[in-house]
N, CA, C and O of each residue as an XYZ file, in Angstrom:
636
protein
N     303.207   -200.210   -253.047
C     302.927   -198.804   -253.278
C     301.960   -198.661   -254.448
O     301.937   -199.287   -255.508
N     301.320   -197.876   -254.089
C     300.023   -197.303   -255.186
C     300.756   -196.717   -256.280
O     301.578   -195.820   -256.089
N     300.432   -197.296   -257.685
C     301.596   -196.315   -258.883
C     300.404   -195.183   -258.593
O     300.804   -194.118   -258.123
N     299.015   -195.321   -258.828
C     297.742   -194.553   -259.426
C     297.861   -193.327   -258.723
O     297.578   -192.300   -259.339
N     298.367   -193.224   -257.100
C     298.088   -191.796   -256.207
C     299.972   -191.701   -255.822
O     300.346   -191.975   -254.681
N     300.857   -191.348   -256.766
C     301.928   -190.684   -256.681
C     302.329   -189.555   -257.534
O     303.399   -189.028   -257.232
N     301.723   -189.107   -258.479
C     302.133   -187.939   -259.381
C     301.081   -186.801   -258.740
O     299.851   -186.753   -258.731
N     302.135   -185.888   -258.197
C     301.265   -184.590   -257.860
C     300.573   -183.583   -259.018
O     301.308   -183.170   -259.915
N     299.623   -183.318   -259.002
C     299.372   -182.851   -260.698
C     298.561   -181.161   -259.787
O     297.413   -180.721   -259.735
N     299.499   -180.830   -259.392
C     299.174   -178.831   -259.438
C     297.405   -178.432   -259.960
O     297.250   -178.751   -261.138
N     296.300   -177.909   -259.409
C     295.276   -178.020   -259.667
C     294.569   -178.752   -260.210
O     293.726   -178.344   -261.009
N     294.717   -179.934   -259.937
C     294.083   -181.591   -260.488
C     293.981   -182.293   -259.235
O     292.871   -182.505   -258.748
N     295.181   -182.725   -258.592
C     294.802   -183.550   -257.734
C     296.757   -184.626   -257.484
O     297.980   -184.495   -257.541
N     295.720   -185.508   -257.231
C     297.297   -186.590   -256.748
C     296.498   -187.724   -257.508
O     295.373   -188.136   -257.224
N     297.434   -188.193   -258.673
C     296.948   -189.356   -259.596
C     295.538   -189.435   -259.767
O     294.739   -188.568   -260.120
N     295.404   -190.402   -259.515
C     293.578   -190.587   -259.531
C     292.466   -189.906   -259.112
O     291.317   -189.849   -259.550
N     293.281   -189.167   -257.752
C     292.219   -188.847   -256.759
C     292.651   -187.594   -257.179
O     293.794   -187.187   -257.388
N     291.075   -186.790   -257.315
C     290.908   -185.116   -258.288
C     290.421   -184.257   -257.168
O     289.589   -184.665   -256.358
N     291.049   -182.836   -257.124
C     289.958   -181.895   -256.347
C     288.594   -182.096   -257.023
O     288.210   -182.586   -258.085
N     288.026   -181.510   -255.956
C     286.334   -181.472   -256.240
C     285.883   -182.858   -255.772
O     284.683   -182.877   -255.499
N     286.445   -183.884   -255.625
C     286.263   -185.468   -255.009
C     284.984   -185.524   -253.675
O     285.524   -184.737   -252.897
N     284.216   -185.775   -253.256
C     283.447   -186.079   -252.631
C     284.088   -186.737   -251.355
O     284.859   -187.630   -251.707
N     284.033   -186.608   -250.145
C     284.572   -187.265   -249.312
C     284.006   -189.489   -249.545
O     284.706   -190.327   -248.975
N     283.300   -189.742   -250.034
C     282.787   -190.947   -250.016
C     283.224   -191.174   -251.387
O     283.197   -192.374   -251.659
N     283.474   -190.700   -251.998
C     284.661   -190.839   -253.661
C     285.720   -191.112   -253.113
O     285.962   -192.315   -253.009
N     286.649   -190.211   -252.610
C     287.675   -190.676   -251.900
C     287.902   -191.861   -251.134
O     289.018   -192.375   -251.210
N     287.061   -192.360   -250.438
C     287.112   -193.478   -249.369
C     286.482   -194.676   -250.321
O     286.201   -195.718   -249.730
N     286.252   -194.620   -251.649
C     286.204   -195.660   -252.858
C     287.724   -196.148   -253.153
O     288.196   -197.239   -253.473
N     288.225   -195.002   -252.931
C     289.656   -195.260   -253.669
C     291.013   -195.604   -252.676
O     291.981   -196.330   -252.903
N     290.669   -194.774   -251.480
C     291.403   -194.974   -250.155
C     291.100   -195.920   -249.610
O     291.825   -196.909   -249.709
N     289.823   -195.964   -248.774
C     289.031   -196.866   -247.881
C     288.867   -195.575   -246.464
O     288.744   -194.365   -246.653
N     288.902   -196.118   -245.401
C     288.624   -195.448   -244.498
C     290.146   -194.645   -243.930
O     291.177   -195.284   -243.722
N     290.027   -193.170   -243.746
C     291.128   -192.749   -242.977
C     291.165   -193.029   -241.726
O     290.217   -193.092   -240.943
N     292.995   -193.309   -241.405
C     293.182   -193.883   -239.809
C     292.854   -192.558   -238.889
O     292.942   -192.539   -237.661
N     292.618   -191.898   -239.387
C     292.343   -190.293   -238.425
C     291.222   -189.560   -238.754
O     290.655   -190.101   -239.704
N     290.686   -188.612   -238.398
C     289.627   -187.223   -238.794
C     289.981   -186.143   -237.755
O     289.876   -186.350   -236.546
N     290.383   -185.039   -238.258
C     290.132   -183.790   -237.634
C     289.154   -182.795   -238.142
O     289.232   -182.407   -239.308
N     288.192   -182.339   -237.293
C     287.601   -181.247   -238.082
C     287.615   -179.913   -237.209
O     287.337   -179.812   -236.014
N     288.019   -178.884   -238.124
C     288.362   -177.551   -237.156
C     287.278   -176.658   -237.955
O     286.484   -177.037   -238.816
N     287.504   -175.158   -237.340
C     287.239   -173.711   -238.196
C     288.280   -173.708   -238.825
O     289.328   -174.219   -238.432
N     288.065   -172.968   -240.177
C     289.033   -172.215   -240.904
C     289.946   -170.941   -239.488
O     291.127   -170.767   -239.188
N     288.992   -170.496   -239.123
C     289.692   -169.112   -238.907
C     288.667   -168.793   -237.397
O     287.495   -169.049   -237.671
N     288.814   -168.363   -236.078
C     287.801   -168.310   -235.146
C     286.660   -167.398   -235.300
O     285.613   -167.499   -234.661
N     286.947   -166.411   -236.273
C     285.743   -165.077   -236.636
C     285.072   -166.305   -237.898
O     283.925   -165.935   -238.144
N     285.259   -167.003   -238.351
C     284.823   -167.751   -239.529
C     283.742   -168.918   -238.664
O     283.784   -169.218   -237.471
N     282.682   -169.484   -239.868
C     282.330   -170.551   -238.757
C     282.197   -171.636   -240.402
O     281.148   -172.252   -240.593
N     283.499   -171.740   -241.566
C     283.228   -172.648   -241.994
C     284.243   -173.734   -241.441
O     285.422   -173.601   -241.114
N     283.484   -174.765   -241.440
C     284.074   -175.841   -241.124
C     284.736   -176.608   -242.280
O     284.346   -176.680   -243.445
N     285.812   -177.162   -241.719
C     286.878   -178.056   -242.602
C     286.861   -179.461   -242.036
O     286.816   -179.445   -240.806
N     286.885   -180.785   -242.621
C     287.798   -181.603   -242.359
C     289.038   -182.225   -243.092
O     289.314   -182.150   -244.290
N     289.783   -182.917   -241.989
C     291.160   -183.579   -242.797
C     291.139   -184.952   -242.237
O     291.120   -185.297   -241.055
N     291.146   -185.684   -243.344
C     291.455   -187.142   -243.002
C     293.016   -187.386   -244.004
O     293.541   -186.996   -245.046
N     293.286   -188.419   -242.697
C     294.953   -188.543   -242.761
C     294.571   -190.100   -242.737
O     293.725   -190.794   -242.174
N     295.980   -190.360   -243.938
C     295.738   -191.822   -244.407
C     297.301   -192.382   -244.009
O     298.057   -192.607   -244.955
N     297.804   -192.616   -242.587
C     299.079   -192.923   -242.358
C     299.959   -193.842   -242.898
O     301.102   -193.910   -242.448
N     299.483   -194.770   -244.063
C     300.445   -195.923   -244.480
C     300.478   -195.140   -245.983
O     301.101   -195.858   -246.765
N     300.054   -194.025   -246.567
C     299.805   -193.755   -247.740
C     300.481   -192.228   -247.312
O     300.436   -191.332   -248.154
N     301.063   -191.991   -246.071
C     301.721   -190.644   -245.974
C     300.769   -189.576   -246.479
O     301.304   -188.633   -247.061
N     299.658   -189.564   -246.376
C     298.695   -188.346   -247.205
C     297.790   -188.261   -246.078
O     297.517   -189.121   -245.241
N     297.135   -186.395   -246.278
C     296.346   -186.165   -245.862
C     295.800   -185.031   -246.634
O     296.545   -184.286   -247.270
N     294.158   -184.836   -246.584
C     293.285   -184.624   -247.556
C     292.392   -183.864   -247.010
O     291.836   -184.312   -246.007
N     291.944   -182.300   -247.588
C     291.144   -181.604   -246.550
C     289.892   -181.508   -247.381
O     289.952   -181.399   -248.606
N     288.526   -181.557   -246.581
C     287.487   -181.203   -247.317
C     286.754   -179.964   -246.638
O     286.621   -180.002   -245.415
N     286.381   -179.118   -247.182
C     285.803   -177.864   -246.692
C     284.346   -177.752   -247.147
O     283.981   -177.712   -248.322
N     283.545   -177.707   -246.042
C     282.017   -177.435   -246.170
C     281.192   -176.625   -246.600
O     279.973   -176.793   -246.608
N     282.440   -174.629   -247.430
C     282.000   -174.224   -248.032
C     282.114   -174.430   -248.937
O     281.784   -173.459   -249.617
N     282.505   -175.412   -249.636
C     282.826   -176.125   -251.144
C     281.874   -177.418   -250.935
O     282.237   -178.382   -251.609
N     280.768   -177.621   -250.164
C     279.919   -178.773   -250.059
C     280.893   -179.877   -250.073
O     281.039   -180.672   -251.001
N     281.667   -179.854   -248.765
C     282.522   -181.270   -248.311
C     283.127   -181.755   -249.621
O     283.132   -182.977   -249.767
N     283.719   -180.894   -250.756
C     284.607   -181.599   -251.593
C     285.824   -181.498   -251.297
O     286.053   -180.692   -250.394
N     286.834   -182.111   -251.802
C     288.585   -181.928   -251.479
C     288.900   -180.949   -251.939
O     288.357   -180.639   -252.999
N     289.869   -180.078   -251.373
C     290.294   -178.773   -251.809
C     292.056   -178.709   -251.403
O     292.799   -177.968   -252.046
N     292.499   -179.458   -250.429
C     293.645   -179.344   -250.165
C     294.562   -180.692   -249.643
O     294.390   -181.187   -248.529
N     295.750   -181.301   -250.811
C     296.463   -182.541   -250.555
C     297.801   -182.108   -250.038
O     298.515   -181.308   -250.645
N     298.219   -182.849   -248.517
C     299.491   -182.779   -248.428
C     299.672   -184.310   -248.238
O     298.923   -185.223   -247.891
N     301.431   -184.180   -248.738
C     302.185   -185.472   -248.458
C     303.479   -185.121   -248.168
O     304.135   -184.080   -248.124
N     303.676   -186.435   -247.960
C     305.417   -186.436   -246.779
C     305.947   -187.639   -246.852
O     306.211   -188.394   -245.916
N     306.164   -187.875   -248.464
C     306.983   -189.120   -248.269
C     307.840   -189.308   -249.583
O     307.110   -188.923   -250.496
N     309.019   -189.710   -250.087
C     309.428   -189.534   -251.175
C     309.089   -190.156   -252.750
O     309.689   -189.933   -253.802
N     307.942   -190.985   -252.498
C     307.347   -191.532   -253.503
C     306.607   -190.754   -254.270
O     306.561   -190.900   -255.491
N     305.799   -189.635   -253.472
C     305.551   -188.373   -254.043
C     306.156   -188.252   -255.294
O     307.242   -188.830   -255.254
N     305.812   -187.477   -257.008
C     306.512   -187.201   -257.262
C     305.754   -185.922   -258.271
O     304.615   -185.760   -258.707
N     306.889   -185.240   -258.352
C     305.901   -183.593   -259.162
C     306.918   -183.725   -260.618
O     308.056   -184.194   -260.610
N     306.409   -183.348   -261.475
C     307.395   -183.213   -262.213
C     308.261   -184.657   -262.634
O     309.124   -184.585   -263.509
N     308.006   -185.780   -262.042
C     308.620   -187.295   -262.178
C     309.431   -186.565   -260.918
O     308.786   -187.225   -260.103
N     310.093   -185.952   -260.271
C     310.996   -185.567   -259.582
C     310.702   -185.716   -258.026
O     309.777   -184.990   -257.662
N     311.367   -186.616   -256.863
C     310.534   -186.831   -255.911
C     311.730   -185.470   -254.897
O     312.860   -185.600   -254.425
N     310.952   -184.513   -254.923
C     311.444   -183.384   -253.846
C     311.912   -183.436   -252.424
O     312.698   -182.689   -251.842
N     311.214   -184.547   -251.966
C     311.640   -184.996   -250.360
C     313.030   -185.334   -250.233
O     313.644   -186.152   -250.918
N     313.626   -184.374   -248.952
C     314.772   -184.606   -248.350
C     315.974   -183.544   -249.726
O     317.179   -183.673   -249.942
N     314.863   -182.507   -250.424
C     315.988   -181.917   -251.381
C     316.052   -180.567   -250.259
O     315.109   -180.303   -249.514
N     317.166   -179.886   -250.288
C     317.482   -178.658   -249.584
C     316.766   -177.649   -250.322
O     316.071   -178.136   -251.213
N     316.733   -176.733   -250.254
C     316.496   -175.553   -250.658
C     316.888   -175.428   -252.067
O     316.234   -175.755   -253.058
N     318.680   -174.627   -251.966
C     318.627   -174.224   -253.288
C     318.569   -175.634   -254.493
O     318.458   -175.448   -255.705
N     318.664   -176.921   -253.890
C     317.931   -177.847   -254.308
C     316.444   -178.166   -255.522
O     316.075   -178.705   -256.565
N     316.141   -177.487   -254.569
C     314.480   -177.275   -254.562
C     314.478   -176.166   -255.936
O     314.117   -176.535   -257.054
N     314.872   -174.989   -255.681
C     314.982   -174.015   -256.741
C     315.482   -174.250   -257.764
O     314.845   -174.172   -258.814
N     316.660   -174.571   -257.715
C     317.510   -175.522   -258.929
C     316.293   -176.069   -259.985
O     316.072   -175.669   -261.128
N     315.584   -177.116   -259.218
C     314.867   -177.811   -260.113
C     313.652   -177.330   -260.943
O     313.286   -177.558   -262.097
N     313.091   -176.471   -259.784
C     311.792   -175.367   -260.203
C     312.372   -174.876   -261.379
O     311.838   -175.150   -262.454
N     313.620   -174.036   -261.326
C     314.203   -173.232   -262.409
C     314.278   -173.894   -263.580
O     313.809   -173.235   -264.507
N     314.880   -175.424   -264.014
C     314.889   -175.903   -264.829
C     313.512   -176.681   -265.290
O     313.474   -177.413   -266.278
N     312.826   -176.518   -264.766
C     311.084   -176.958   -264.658
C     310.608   -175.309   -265.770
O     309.788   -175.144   -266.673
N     311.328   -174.645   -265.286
C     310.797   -173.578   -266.042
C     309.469   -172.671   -264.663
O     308.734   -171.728   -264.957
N     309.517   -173.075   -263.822
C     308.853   -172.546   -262.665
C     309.266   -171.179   -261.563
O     309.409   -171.317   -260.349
N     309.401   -169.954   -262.267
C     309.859   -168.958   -261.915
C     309.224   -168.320   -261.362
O     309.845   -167.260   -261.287
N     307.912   -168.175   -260.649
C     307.362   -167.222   -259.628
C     307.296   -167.741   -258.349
O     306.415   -167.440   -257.545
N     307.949   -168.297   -258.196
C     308.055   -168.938   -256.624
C     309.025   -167.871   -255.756
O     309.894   -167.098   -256.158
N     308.533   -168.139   -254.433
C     308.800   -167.492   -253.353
C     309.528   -168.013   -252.550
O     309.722   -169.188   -252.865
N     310.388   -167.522   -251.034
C     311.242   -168.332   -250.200
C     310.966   -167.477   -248.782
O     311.642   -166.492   -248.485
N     310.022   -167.927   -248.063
C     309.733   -166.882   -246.857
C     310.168   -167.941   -245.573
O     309.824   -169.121   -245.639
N     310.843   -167.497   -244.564
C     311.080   -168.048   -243.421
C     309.311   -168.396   -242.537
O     308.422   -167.651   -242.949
N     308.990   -169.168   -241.716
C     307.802   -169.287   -241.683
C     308.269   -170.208   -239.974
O     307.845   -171.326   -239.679
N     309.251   -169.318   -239.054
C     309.171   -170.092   -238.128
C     308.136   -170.661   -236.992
O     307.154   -169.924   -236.910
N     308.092   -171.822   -236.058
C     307.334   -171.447   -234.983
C     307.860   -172.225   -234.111
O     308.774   -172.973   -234.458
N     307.242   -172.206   -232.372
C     308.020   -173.042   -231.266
C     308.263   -174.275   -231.829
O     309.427   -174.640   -231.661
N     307.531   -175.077   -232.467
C     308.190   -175.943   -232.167
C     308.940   -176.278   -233.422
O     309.550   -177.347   -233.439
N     308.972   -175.476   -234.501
C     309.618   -175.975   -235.618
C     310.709   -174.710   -235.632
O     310.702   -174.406   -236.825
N     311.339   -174.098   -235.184
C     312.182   -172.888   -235.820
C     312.700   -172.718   -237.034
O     312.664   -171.654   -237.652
N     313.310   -173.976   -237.507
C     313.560   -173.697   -239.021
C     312.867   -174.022   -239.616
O     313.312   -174.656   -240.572
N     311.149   -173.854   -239.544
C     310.609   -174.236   -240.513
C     310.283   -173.050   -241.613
O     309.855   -171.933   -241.321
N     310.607   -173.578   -243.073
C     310.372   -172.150   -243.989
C     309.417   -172.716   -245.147
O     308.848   -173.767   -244.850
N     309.231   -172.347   -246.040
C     308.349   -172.545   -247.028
C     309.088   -171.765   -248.628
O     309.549   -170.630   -248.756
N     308.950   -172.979   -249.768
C     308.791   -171.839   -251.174
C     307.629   -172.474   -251.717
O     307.124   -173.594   -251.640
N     307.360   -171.352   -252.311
C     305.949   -171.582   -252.786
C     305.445   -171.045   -254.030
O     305.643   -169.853   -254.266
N     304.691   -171.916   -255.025
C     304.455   -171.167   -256.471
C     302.871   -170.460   -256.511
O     301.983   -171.185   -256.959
N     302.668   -169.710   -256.265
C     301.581   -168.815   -256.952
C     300.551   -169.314   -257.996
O     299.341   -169.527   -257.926
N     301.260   -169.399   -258.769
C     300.829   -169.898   -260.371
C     300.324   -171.377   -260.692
O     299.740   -171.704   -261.725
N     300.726   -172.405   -259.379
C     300.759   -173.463   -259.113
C     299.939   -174.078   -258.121
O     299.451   -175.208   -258.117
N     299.840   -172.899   -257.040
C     299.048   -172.964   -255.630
C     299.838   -174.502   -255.127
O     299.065   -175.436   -254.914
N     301.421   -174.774   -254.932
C     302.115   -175.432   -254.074
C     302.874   -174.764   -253.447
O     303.287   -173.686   -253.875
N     303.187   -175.216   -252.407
C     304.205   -175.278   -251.571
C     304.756   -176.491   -251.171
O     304.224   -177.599   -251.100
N     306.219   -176.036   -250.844
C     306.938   -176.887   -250.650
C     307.380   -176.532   -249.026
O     307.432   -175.322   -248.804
N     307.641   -177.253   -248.086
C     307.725   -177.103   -247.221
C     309.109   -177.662   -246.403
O     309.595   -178.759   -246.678
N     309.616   -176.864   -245.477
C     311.067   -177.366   -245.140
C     311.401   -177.246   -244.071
O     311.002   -176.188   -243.584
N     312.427   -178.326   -242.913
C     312.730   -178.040   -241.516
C     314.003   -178.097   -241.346
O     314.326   -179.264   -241.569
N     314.644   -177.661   -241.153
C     316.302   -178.383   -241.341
C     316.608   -178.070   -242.306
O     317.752   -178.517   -242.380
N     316.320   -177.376   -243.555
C     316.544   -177.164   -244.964
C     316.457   -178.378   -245.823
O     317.309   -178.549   -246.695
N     315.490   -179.237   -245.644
C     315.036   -180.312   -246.274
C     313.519   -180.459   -246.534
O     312.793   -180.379   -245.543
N     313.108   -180.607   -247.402
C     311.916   -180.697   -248.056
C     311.191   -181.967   -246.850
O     311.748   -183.050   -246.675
N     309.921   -181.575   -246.135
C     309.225   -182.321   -245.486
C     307.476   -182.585   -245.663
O     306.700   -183.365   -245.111
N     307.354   -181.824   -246.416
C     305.853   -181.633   -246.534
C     305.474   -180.884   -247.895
O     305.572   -179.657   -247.918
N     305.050   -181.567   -249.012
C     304.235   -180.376   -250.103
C     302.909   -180.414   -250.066
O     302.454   -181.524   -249.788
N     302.031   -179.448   -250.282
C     301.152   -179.206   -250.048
C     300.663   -178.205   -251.355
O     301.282   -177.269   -251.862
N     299.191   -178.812   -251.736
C     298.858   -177.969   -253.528
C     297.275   -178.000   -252.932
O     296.949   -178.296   -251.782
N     296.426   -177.627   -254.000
C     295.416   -177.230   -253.830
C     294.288   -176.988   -255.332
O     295.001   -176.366   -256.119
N     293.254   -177.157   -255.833
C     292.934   -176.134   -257.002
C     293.065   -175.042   -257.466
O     293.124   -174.028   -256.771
N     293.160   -175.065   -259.214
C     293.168   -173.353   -259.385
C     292.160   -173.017   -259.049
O     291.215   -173.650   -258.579
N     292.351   -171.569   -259.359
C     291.108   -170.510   -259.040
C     291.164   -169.690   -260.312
O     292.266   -169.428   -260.795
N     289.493   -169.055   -261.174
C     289.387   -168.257   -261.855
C     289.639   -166.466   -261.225
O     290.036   -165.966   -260.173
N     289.384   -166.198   -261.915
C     289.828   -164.975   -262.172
C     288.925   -164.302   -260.952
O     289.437   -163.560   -260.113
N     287.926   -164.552   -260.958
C     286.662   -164.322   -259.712
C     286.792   -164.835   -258.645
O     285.990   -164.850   -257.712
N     287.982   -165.365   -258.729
C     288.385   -166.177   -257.208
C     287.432   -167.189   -256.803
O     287.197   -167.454   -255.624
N     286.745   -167.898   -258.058
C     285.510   -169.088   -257.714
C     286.902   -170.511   -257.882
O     287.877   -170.359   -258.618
N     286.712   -171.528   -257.209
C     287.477   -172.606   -257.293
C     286.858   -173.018   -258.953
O     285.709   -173.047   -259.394
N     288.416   -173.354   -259.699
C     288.086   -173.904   -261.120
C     288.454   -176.094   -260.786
O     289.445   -176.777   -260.526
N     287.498   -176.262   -260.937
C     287.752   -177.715   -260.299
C     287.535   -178.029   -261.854
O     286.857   -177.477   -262.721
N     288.605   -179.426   -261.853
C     289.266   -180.112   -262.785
C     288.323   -181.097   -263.196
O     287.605   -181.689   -262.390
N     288.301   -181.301   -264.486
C     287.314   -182.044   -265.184
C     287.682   -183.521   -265.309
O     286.925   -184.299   -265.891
């Protein structure tokens, strides 16, 4: 296991690897992803996104083309993950809050977020943090963070 890409760091990045990263920065540090998807954001939209998914490293990494193909969005799904030193995977809910609370992390949210094929899937999520935590079964399966943003809503990418 990689020590360098396990601490989730909330508008920074995952260890080493920083928003704002270059897709060919990334693949310095990764190598090549076992996957690529590239979609629209939205069907009235025509910016394009991609996500490369790195399956032995449980991560996947989105780069968006109105940010000139830099990284803007990390999810992972595995318990090595860790935020806070604290690895969240497989914690329940009030679990999850518990810890936020003693983190001192109080603007978080708890919205049900079902669909076919996931019904219990729900989400809490910090604002202030731009994470989410993600849940199926009432177990933590997926977090997902992103960069801050200034006040102008311009991405503040990490130095």
């Amino acid at each position: 296991m990689r020590k360098d890409i396990v601490d989730i760091l909330p508008g920074i990045g995952l260890g080493i690897i920083k928003f704002g990263m270059e897709r060919n920065q990334v693949k310095m540090i990764l190598g090549e992803p076992d996957e690529k998807d590239v979609f629209f954001m939205t069907e009235s939209d025509d910016s394009e996104a991609e996500v490369c998914y790195y399956d032995d490293d449980c991560l996947s990494l989105s780069f968006d083309a109105a940010d000139n193909w830099r990284l803007v969005t990390i999810e992972v799904d595995h318990e090595k993950y860790l935020f806070q030193n604290i690895s969240f995977f497989n914690k329940n809910k009030l679990e999850v809050i518990k810890s936020l609370e003693e983190l001192n992390i109080l603007d978080f949210k708890h919205e049900p977020v079902p669909m076919d094929e996931a019904p219990s899937h729900e989400l809490i999520s910090s604002e202030s943090l731009g994470i989410n935590f993600w849940f199926d079964d009432d177990s933590v399966t997926e977090i997902q963070w992103g960069p801050f943003f200034n006040a102008d809503e311009s991405v503040q990418w990490p130095k």
